[in-house]
C-alpha positions, 0 to 999 in steps of 0.5 A, spaced: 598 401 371 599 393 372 600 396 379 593 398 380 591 390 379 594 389 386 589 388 391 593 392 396 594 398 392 586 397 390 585 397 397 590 403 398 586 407 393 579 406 396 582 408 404 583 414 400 577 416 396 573 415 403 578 419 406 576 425 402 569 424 401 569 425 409 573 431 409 568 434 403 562 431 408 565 435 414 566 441 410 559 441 407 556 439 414 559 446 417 554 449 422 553 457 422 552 461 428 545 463 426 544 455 427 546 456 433 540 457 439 542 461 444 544 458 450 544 452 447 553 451 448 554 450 455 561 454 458 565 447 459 565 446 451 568 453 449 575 453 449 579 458 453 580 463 448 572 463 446 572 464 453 576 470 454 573 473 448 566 473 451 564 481 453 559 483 458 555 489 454 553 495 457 547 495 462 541 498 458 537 503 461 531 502 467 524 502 465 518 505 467 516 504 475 510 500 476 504 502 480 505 502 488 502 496 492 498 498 498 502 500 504 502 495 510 498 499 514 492 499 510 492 494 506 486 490 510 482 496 509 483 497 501 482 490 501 476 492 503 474 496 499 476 503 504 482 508 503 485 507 511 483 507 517 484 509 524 484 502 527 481 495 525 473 495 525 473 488 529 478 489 535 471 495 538 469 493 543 465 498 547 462 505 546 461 512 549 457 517 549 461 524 549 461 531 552 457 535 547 461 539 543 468 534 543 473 533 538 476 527 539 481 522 533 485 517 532 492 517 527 492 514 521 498 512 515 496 515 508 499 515 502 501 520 497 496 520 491 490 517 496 484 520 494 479 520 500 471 522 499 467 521 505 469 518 513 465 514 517 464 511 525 460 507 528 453 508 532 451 504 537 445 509 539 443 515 535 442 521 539 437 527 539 437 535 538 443 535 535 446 540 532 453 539 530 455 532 527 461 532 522 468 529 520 475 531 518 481 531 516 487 534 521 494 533 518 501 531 523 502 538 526 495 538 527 492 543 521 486 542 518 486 539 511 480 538 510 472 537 513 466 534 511 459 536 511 456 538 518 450 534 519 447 532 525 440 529 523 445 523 520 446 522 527 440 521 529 436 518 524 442 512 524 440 505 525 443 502 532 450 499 529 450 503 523 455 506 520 454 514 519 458 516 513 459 524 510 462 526 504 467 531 505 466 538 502 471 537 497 474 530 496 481 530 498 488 528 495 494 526 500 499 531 498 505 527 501 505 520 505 505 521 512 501 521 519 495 524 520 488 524 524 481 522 522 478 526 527 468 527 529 465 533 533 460 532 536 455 537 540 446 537 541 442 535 546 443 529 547 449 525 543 449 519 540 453 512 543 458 512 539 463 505 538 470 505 540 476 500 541 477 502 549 476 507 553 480 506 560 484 513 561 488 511 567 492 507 561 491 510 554 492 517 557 499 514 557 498 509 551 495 514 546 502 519 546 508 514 543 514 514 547 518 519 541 511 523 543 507 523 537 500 523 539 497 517 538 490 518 540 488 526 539 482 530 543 481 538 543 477 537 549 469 540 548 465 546 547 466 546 539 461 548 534 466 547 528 473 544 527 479 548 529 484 551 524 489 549 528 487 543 534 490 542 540 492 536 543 489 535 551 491 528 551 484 522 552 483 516 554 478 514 548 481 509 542 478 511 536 475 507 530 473 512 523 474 510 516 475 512 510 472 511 503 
């Protein structure tokens, strides 16, 4: 034991005695992985093995789809409070007095699920003597879907720039997503003045029938007291503009 008195031995001895110390240190300073947070250890700190470890589990199930946003076509229109319309409100730009008894009507894109309760147009003038006055709803091939309530003395009693509005007799839920006309008839004494995009036929007679020849713009010609079954298209010069709620 005389040898511990040397100071080289006692400093020998304490070097030692740190060194221990540290290692129980480090041995009770082991982090778990449950202290680790996720993400919290970048890749370029694993080793190569850790690395090649790692697996990728299998992808789990989709969820449930979220609700379908408005199509591009009416989105403006169901901004604005409507379901579709045949053409925007603010590009009308004159008017016409149509032939009693006509039907005309303009394609519009509707949605599956879309539920329309009424269709509307603009009266610049309202008529008088009516006897016919109604909307309806006219699917791509042309058949009857659904109509409105005939009622011409909406048409008469309109104040000038205003909107006539009719229920249809049932309300109408688009079955499949696709094209399909909003269509008026019209007929009495003297008809009302009724607001429209155009109205040149030596250029929208061609300009309404699309190069694949889908019929923009529809007409069934004149003489009608109620909407066809199956409507068929004469061709027109009018652009038309009825809305849908």
């Amino acid at each position: 034991m005389s040898g511990l008195k040397h100071p080289a031995t006692i400093i020998a001895l304490i070097a030692l005695f740190v060194a221990l110390g540290s290692g129980a240190a480090l041995a009770d300073g082991l982090v778990s992985g449950r202290q680790i947070a996720n993400h919290s250890i970048p890749e370029w700190k694993l080793t190569p093995r850790a690395i090649k470890s790692l697996r990728v589990g299998a992808r789990g199930q989709a969820g449930p789809e979220g609700p379908a946003g408005p199509s591009a076509a009416n989105a403006l229109a169901q901004a604005s409070g409507l379901v579709a319309w045949t053409s925007d409100p603010a590009l009308m730009s004159t008017s016409i007095v149509d032939s009693s008894g006509s039907i005309h009507g303009a394609a519009v894109w509707l949605d599956q699920g879309d539920k329309i309760s009424s269709l509307a147009e603009l009266v610049v003038a309202h008529g008088s003597q009516m006897k016919h006055g109604a909307f309806a709803i006219y699917d791509a091939n042309l058949h009857l879907v659904a109509r409105t309530v005939d009622k011409p003395s909406a048409f008469q009693i309109a104040p000038p720039h205003s909107w006539v509005r009719l229920s249809l007799t049932t309300r109408y839920t688009i079955p499949v997503s696709g094209r399909y006309y909003f269509v008026d008839l019209l007929a009495g004494s003297k008809l009302p003045r009724i607001g429209i995009l155009a109205r040149n036929a030596a250029v929208l007679t061609g300009a309404n029938v699309l190069p694949t020849g889908v019929p923009r713009g529809i007409s069934a010609g004149h003489g009608f007291s109620a909407f066809p079954s199956t409507l068929t298209n004469k061709g027109t010069g009018l652009t038309r503009c009825i809305l849908a709620r």
